[in-house]
MARVEX-995217 format. One record per residue: residue number from 1; residue in one letter; x, y, z of N, C-alpha, C in turn. Coordinates in steps of 0.1 Angstrom, whole numbers. Layout:
! MARVEX-995217
i  aa  n.X  n.Y  n.Z  ca.X  ca.Y  ca.Z  c.X  c.Y  c.Z
NUM  A  X  Y  Z  X  Y  Z  X  Y  Z
...
END
This chain:
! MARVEX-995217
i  aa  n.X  n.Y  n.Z  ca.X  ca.Y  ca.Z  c.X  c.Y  c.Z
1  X  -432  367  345  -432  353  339  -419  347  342
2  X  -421  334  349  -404  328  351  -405  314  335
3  X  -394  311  338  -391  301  329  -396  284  340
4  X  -397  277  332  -399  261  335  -389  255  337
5  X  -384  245  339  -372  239  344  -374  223  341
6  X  -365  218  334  -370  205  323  -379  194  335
7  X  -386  191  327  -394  176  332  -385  166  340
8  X  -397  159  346  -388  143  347  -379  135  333
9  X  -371  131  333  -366  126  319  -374  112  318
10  X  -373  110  305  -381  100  303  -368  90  288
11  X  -378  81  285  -363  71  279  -354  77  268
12  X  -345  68  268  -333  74  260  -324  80  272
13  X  -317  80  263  -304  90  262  -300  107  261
14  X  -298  112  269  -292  125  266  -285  128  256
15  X  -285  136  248  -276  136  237  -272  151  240
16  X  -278  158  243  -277  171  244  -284  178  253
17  X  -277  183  264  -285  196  275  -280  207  272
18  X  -289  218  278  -291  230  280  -290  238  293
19  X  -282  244  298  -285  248  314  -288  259  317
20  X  -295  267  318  -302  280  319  -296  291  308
21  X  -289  284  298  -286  293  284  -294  308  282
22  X  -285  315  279  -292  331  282  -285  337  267
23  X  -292  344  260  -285  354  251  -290  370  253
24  X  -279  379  252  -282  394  254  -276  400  243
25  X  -281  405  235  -275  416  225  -280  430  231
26  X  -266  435  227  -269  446  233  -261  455  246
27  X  -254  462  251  -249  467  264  -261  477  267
28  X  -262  480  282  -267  489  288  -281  488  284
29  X  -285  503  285  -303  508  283  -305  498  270
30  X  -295  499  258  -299  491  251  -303  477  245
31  X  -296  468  255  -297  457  261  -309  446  256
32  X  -310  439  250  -326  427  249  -315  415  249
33  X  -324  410  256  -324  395  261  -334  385  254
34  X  -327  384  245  -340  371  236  -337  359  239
35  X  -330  357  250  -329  338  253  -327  345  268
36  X  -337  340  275  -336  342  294  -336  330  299
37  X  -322  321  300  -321  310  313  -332  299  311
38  X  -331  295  299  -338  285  293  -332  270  291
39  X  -333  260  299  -331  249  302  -337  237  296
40  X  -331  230  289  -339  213  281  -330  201  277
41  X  -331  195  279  -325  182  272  -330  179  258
42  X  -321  171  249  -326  162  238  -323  149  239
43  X  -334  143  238  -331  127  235  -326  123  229
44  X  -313  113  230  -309  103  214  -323  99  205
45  X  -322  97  194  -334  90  187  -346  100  189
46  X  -347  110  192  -362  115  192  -360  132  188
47  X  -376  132  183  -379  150  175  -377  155  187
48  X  -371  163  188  -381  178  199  -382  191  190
49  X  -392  197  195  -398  203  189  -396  217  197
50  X  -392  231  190  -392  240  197  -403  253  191
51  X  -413  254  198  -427  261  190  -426  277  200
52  X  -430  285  187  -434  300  190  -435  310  183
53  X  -437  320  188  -443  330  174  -427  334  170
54  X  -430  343  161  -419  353  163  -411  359  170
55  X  -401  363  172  -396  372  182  -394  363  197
56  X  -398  350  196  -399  342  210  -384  339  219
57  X  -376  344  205  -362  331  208  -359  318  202
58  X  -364  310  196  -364  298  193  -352  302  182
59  X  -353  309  172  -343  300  166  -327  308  169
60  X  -331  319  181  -318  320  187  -314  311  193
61  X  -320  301  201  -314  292  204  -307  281  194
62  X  -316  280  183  -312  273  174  -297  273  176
63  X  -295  285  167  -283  295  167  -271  287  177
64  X  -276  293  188  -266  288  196  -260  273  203
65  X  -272  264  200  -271  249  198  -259  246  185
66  X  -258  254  176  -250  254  165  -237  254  164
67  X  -237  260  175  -223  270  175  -221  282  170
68  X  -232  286  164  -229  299  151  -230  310  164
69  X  -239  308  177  -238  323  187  -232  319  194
70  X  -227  326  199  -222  323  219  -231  328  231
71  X  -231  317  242  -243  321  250  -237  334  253
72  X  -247  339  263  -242  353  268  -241  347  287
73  X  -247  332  288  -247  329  305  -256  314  302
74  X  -248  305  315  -252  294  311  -242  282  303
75  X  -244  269  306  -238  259  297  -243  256  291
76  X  -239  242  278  -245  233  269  -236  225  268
77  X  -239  211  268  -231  203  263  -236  189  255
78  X  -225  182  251  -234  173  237  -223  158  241
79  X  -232  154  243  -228  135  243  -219  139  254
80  X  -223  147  267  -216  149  279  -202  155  280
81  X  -197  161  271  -189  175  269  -187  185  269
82  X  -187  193  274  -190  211  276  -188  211  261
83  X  -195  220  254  -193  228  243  -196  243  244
84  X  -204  246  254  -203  259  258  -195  266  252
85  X  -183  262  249  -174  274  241  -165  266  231
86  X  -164  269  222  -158  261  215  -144  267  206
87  X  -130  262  208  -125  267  198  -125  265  182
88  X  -118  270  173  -121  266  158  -120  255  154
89  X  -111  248  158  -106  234  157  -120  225  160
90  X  -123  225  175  -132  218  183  -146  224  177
91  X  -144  235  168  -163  236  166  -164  225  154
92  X  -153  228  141  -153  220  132  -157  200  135
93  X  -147  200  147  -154  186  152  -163  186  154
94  X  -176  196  162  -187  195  168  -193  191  154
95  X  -194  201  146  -205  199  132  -198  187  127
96  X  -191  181  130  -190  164  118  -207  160  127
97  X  -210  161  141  -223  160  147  -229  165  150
98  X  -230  175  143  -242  184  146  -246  190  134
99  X  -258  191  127  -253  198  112  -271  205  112
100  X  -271  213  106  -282  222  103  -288  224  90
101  X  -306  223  89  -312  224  75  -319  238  82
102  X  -318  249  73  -320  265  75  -333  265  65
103  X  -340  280  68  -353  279  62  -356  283  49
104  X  -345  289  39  -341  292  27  -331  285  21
105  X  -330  277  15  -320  269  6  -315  270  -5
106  X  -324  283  -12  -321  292  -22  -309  297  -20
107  X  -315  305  -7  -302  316  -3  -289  309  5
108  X  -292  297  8  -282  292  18  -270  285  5
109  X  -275  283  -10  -264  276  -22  -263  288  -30
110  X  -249  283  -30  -241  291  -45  -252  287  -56
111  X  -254  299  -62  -266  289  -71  -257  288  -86
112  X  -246  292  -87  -237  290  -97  -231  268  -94
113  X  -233  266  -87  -228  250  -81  -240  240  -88
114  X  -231  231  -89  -245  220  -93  -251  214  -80
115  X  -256  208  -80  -261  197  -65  -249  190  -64
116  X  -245  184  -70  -227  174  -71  -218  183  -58
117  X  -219  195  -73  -212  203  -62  -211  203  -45
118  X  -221  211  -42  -226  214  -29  -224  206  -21
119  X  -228  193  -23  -233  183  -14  -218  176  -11
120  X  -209  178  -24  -195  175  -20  -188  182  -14
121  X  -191  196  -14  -184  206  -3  -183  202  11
122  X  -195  196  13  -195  188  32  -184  181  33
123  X  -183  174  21  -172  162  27  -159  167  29
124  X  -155  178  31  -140  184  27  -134  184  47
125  X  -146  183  54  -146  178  69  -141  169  73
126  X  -144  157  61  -137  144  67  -122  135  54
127  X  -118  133  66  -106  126  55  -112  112  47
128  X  -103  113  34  -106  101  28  -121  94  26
129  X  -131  99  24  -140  98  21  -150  94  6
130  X  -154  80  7  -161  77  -7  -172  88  -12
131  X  -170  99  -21  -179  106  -24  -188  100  -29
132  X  -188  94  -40  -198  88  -49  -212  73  -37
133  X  -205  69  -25  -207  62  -15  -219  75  -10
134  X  -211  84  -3  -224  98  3  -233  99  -4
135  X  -230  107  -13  -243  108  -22  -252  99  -26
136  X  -247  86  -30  -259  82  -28  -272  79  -18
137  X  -261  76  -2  -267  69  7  -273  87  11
138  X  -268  102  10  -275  109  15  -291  109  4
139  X  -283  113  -8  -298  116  -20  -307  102  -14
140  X  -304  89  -12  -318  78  -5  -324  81  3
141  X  -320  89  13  -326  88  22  -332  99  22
142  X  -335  111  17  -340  119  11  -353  118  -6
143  X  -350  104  -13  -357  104  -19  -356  107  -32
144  X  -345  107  -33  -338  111  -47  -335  107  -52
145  X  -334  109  -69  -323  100  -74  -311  109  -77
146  X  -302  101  -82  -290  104  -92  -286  113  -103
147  X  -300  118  -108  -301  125  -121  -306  138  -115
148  X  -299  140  -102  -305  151  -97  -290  158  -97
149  X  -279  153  -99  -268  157  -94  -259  170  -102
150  X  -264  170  -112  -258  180  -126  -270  186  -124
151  X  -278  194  -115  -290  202  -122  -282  215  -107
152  X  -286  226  -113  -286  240  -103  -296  242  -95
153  X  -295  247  -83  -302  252  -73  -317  259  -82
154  X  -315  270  -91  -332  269  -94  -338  262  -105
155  X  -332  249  -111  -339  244  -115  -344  236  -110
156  X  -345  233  -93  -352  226  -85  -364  232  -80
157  X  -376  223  -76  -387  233  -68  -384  232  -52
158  X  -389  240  -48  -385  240  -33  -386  230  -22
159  X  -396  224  -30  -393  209  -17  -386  202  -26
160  X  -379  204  -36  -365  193  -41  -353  203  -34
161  X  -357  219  -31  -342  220  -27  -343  218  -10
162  X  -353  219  -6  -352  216  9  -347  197  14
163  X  -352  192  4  -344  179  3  -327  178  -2
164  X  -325  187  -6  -305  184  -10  -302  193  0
165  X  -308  201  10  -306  208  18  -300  197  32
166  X  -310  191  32  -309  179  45  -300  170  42
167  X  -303  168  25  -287  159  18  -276  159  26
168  X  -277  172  26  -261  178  26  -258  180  39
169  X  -266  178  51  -264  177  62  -258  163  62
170  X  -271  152  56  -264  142  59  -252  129  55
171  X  -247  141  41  -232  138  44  -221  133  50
172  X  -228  140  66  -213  135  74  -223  129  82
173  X  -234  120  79  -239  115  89  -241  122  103
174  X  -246  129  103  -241  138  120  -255  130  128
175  X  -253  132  145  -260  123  153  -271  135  158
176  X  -271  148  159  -280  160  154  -284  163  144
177  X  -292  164  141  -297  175  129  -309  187  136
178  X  -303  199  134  -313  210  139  -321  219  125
179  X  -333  213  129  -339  226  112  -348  239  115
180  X  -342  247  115  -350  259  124  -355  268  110
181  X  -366  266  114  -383  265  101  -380  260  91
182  X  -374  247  87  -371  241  76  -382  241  66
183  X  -398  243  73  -405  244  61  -423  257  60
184  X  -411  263  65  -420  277  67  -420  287  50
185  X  -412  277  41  -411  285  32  -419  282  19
186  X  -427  266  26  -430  254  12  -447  256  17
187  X  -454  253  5  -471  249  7  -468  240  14
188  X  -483  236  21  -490  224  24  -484  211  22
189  X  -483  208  11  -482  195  6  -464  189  8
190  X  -462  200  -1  -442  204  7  -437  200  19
191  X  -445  207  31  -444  206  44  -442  194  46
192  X  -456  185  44  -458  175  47  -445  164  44
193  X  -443  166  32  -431  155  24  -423  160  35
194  X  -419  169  36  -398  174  46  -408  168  60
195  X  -415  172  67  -415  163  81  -414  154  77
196  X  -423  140  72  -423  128  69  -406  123  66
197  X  -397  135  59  -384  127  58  -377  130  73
198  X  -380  139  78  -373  144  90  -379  129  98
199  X  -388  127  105  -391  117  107  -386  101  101
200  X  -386  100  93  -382  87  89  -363  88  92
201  X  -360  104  92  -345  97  99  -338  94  113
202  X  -354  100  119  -357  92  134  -355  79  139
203  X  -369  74  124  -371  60  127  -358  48  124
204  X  -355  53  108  -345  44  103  -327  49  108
205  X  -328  61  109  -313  63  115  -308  64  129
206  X  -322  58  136  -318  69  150  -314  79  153
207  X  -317  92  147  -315  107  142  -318  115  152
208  X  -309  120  162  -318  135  171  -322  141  164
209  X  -335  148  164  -337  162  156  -341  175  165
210  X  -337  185  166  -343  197  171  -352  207  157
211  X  -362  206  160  -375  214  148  -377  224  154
212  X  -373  237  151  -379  251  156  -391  252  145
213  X  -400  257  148  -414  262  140  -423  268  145
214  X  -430  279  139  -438  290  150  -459  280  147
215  X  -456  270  139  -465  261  138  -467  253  149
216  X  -476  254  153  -478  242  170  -485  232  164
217  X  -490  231  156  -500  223  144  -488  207  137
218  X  -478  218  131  -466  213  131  -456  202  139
219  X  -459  210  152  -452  204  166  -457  189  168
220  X  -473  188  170  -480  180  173  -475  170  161
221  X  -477  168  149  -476  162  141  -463  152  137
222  X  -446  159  141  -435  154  142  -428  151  150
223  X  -433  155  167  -428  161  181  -429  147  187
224  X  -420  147  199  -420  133  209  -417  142  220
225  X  -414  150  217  -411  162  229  -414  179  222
226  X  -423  184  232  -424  199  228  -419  209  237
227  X  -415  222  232  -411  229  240  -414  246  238
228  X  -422  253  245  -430  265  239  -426  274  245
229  X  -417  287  235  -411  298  241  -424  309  240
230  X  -421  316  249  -428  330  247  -415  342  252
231  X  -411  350  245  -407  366  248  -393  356  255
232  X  -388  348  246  -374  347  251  -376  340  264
233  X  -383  331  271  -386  321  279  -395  314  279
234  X  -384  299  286  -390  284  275  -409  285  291
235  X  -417  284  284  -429  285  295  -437  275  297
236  X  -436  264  292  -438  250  290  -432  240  280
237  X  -431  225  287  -425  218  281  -426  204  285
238  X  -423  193  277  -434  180  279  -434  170  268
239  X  -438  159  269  -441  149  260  -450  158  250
240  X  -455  156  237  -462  160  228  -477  163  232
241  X  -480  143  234  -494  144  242  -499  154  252
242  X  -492  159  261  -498  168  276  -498  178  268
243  X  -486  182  262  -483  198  258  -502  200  250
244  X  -503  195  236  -508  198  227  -525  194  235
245  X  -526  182  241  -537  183  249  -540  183  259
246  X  -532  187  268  -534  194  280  -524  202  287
247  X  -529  216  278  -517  228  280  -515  230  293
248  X  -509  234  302  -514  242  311  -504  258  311
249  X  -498  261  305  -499  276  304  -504  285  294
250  X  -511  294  297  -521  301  287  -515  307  268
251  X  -505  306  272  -496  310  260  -500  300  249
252  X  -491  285  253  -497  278  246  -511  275  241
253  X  -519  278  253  -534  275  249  -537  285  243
254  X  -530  297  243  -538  304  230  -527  304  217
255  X  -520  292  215  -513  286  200  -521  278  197
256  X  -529  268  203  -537  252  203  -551  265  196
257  X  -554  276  202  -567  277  199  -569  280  181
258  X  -554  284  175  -552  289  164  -553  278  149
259  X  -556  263  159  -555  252  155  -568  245  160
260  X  -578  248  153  -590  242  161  -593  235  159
261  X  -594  222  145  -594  208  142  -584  201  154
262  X  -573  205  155  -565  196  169  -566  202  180
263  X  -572  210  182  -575  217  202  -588  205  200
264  X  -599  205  186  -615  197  190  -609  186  192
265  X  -594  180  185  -598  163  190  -590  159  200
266  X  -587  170  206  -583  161  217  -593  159  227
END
């Protein structure tokens, strides 16, 4: 199996490439390679979508889009800067633009903190900052109100904490946001609400987003760009439209088949 090698680029702006990024854990006989020389761009203003089962890679890359891994081979860079490697100083800059909603929000807050709390801990990144100004403009855009702010982590239901989760991303306003399975943990209906906000900070903020999800169902539904790993290489990748209805690597087509209301309409 080789890997794909990004498309023609299409509108927008680069905000962020990938150049054959590789991760290895592991020395010797012991050795796995869950990210093999996997190459993509992200658009300013648009979703991409990064779709696969388990074990594929995706949210290793996440990971390392973050800063939280280091490649093991390969560059990255963001608004045309190596970041490939970052020192402590220079990661803290990265995340004022790049910030991350994770797929447990339970486990990701002190659950001894109020929401006040939490959501003020971001701002300790930036100087001089109107707190009471953030919160509001983050909790709006999220759908919240104010009387959310004195309450603990479980007296929320999970799509209220997956919403002060993204809050709190967008505290520092960052020009990324990466949510790797932000909503692999919520019903149906949950789901639905977190894409529709993820999207709306597309439309109204001009928001990159990177969506890892082993949902291709998912993909289709939030995606402007998809990108499908299998066994730690990216094996197709594409506007939404081609990928979702007109696969051409078998991998994918047998994700599309697992979704048969959207394989029938296309």
């Amino acid at each position: 199996m080789t890997a794909v090698e990004p498309s023609a680029p299409d509108a927008g702006t680069d905000i962020f490439a990938a150049e054959r990024i590789s991760r290895v854990f592991g020395t010797g006989r012991n050795a796995v390679t869950a990210v093999d020389g996997v190459s993509f761009v992200l658009k300013e203003k648009a979703i991409t979508t990064i779709v696969g089962e388990s074990g594929s890679g995706k949210s290793t890359i996440a990971r390392m889009v973050l800063g939280l891994l280091p490649v093991s081979s390969g560059t990255m860079s963001f608004d045309g800067r190596d970041v490939t490697t970052l020192s402590s100083t220079a990661r803290i800059a990265y995340w004022r633009d790049v910030q991350a909603v994770f797929q447990d929000p339970f486990s990701a807050f002190n659950q001894f903190f109020t929401v006040r709390r939490l959501l003020n801990r971001s701002l300790r990144m930036l100087d001089k900052v109107s707190a009471k100004e953030r919160l509001e403009e983050a909790l709006g855009h999220v759908d919240m109100g104010l009387d959310v702010l004195d309450r603990f982590p479980h007296q929320l239901s999970g799509g209220q904490r997956q919403r002060i989760m993204i809050a709190r991303a967008l505290m520092l306003r960052p020009r990324l946001l990466v949510a790797d399975e932000a909503t692999s943990m919520l019903d149906a209906s949950l789901r639905v609400n977190i894409l529709n906000v993820l999207t709306d900070l597309r439309d109204q903020l001009g928001m990159t987003v990177l969506f890892i999800t082993h949902d291709i169902g998912q993909a289709c539904y939030i995606a402007d760009k998809v990108l499908v790993m299998e066994n730690g290489v990216l094996v197709e990748q594409g506007p939404t439209d081609d990928v979702i209805f007109n696969p051409q690597h078998e991998y994918t087509q047998r994700l599309l088949a697992d979704v048969p209301r959207l394989h029938e309409s296309a």
